[in-house]
Backbone as a printed PyTorch tensor [residue, N CA C, xyz], in Angstrom:
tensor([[[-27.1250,  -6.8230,  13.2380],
         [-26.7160,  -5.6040,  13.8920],
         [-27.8930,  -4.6340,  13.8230]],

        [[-28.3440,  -3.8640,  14.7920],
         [-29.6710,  -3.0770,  14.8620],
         [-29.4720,  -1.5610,  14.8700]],

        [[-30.1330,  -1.1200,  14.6520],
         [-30.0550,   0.5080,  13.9410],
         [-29.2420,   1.4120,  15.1150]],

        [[-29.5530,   0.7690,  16.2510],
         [-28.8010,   1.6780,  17.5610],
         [-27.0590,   1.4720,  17.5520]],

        [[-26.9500,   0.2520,  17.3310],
         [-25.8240,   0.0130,  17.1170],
         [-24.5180,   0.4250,  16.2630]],

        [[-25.6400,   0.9420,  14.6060],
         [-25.0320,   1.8420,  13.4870],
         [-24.9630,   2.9480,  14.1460]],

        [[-25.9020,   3.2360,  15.3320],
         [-25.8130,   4.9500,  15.6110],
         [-24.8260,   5.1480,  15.9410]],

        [[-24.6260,   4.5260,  17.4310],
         [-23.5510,   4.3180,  17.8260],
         [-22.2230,   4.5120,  17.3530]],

        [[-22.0270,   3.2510,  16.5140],
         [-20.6820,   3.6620,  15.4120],
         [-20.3500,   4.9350,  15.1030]],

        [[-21.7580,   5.4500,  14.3070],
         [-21.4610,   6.4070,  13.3790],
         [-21.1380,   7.2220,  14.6300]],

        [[-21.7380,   7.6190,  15.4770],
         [-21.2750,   8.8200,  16.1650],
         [-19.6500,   8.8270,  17.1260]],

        [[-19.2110,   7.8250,  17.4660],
         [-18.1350,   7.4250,  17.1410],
         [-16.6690,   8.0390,  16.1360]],

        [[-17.3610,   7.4590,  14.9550],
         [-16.6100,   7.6180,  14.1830],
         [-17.1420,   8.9420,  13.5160]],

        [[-17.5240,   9.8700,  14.2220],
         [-17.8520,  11.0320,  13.7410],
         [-18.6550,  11.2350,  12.5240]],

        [[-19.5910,  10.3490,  12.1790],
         [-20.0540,  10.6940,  10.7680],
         [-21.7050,  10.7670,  11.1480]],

        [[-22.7600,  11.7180,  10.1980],
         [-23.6260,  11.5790,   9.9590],
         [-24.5890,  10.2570,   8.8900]],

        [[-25.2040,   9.6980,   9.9080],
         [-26.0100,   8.8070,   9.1420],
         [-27.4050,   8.9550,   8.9410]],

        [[-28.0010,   9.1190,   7.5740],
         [-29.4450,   9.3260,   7.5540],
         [-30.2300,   8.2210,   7.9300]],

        [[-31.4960,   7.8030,   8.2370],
         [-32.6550,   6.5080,   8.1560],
         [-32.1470,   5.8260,   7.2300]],

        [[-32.1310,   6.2320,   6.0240],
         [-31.9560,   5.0480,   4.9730],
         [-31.0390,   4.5430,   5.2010]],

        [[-29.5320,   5.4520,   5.1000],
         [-28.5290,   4.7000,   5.5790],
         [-28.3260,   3.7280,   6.6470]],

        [[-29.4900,   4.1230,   7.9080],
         [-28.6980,   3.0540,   9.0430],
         [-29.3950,   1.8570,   8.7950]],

        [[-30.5790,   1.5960,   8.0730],
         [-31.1690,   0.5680,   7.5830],
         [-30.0130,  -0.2740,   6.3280]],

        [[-29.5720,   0.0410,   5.4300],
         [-28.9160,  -0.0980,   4.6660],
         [-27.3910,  -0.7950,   5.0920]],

        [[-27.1950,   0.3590,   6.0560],
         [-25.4160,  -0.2920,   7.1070],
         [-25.8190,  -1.5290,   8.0370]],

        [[-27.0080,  -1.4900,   8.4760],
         [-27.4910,  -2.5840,   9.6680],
         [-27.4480,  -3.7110,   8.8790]],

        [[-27.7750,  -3.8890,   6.9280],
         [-27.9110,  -4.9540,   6.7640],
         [-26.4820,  -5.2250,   5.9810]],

        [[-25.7210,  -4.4240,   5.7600],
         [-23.9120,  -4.3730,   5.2900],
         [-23.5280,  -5.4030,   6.5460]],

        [[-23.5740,  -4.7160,   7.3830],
         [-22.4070,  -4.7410,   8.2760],
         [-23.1570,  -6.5010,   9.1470]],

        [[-24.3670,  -6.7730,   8.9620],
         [-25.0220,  -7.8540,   9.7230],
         [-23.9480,  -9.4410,   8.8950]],

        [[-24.4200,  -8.8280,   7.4590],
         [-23.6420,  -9.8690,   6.5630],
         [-22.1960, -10.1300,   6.6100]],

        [[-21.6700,  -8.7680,   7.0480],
         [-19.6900,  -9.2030,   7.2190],
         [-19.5500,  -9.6520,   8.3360]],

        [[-20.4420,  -9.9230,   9.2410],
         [-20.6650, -10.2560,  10.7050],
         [-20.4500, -11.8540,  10.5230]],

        [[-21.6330, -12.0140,   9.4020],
         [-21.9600, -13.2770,   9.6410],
         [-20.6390, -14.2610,   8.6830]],

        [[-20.6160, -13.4690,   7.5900],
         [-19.3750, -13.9510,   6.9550],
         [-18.0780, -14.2830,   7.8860]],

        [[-17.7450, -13.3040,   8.6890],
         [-16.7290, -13.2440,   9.6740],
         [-16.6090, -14.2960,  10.8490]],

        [[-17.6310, -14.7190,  11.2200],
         [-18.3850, -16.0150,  12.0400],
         [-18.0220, -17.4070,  11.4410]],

        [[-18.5500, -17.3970,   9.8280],
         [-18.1190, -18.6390,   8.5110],
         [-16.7330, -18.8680,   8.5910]],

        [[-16.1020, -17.7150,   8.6910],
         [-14.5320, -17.8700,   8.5930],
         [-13.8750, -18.2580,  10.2070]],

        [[-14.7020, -17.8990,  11.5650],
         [-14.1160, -18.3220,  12.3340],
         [-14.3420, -19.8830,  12.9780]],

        [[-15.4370, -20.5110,  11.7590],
         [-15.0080, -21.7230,  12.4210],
         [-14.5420, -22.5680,  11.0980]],

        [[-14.3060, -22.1230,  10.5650],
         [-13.2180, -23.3910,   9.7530],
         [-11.7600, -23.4100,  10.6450]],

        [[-11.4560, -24.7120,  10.6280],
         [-10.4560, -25.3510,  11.3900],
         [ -8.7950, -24.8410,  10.9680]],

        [[ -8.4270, -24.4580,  11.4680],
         [ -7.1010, -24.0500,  11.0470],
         [ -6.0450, -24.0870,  11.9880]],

        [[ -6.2140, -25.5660,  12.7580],
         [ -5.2520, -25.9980,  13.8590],
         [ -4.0180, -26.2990,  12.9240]],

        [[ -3.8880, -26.8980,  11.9150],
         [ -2.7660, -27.4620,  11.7880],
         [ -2.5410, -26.2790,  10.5110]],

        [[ -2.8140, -25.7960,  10.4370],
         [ -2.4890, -24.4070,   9.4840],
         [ -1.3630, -23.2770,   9.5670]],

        [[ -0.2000, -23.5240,   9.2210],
         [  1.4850, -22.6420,   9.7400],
         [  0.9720, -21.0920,   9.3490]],

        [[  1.1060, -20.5790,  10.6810],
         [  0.5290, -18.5090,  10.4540],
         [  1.4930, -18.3730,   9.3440]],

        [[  1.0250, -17.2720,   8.2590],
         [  2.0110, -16.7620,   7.3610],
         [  1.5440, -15.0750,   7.0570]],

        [[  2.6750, -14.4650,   6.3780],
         [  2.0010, -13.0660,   5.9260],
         [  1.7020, -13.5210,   4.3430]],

        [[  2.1000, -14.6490,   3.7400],
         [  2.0950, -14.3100,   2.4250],
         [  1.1510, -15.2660,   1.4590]],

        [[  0.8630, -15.6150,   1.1360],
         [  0.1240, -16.9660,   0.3080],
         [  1.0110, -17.6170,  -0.8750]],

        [[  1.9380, -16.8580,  -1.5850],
         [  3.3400, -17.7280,  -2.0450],
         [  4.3760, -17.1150,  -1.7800]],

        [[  5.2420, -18.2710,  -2.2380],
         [  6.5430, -18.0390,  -2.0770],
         [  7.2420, -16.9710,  -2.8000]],

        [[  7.8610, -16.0090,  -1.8710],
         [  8.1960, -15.0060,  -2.4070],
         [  9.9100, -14.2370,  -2.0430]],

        [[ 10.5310, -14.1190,  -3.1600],
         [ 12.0010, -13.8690,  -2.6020],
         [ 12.9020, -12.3050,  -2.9320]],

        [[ 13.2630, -11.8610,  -1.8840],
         [ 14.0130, -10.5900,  -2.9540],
         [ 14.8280, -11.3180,  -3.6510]],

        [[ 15.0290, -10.2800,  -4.8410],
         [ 15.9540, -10.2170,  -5.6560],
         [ 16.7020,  -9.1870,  -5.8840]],

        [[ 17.9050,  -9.5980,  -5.6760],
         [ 19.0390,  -8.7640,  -5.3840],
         [ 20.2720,  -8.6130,  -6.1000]],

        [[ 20.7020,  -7.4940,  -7.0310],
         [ 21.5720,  -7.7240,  -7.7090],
         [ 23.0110,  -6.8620,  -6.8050]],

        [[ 24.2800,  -7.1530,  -7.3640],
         [ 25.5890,  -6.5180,  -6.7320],
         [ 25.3610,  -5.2560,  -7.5850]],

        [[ 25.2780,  -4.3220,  -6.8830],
         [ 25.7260,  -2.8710,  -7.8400],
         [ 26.7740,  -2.3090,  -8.4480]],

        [[ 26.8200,  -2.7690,  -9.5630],
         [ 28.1290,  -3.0880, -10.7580],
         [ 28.1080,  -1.7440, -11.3720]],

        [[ 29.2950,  -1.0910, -11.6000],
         [ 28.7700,  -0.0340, -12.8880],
         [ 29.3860,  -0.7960, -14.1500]],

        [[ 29.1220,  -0.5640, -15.0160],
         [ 29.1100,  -1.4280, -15.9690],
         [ 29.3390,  -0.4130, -17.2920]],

        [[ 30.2710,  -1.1120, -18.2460],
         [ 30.8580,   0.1500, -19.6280],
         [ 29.8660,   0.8310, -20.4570]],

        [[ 28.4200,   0.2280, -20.6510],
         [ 27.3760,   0.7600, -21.4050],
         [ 27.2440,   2.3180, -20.2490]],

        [[ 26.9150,   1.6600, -19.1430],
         [ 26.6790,   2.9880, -18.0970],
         [ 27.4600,   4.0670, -17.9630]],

        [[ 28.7760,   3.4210, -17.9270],
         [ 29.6130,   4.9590, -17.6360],
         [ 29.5450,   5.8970, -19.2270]],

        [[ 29.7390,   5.1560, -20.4760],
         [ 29.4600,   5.7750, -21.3240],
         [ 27.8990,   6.7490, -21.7980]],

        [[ 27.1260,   6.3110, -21.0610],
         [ 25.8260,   6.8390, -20.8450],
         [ 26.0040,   8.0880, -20.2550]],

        [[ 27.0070,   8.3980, -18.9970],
         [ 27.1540,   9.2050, -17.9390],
         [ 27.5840,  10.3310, -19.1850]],

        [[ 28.8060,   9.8670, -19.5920],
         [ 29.5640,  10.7490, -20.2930],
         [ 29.0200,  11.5020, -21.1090]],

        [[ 28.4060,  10.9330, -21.8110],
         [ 27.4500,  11.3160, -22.9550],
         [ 26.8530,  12.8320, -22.3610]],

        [[ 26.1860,  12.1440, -21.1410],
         [ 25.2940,  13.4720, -20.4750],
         [ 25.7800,  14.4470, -19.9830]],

        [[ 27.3260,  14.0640, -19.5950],
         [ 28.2310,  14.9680, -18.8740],
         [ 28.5170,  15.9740, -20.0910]],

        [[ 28.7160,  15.2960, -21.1690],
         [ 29.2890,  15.7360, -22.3430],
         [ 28.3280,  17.0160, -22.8520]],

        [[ 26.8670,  16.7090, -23.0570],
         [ 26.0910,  17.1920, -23.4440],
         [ 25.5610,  18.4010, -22.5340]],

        [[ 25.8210,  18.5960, -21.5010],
         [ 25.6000,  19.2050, -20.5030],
         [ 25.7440,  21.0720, -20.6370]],

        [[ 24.9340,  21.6730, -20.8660],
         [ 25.8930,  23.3240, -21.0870],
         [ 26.8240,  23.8320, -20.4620]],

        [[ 27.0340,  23.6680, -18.8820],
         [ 27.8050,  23.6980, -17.9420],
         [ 28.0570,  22.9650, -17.2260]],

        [[ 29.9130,  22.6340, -17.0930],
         [ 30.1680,  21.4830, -16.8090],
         [ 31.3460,  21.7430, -16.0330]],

        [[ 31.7070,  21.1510, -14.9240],
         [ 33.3950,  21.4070, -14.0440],
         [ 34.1570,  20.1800, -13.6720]],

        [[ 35.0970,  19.6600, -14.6300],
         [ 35.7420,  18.6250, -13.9410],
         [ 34.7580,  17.2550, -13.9630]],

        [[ 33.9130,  16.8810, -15.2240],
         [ 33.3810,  15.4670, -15.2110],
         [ 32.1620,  15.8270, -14.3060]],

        [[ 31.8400,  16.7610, -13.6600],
         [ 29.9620,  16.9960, -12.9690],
         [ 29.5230,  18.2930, -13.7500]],

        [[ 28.2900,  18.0460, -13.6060],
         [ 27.4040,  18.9190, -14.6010],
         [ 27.1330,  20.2290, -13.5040]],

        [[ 27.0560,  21.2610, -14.1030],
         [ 26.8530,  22.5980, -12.6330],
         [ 25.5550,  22.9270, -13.1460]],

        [[ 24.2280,  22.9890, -12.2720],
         [ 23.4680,  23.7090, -12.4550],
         [ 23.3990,  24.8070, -10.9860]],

        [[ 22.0960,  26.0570, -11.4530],
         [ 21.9360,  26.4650, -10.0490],
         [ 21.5860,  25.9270,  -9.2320]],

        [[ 21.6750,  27.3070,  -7.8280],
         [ 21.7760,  26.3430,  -6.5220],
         [ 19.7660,  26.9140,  -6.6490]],

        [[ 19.6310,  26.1220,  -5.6010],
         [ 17.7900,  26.1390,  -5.6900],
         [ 17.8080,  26.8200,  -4.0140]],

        [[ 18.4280,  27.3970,  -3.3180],
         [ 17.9140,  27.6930,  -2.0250],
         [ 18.0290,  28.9890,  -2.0790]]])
């Protein structure tokens, strides 16, 4: 990739590039070029497209409340300074 070409970009993409830099990006960007080239000819006809590289599954539980929990609630309800009917009252924030 040749220094006109970084100009290019850069002005583009709105950025200032000094000399050193476009010397420096010309030889970045020549190498992901060429890397990118390596990768487009390995064969990958019989290769199934995927997003993922393993196997991967949600996991999903039923949303149970459960006796440790509600006693947890209570606790806090309990502990609470102000309280109406099993909910905790704080102020309003608006």
């Amino acid at each position: 990739m040749d220094k006109k070409t970084i100009q290019h970009i850069a002005k583009l993409s709105n950025l200032h590039v000094d000399d050193e830099e476009l010397s420096r990006f010309a030889h970045e960007l020549s190498s992901i070029l060429a890397y990118v080239s390596e990768l487009n000819a390995v064969d990958t006809a019989g290769t199934e497209a995927t997003g993922r590289a393993g196997e991967q599954t949600n996991v999903f539980r039923n949303d149970e409340a459960h006796a440790q929990d509600l006693e947890l609630v209570a606790a806090l309800v309990n502990a609470a300074p102000d309280k109406d009917d099993g909910y905790v009252k704080v102020k309003a924030i608006l």
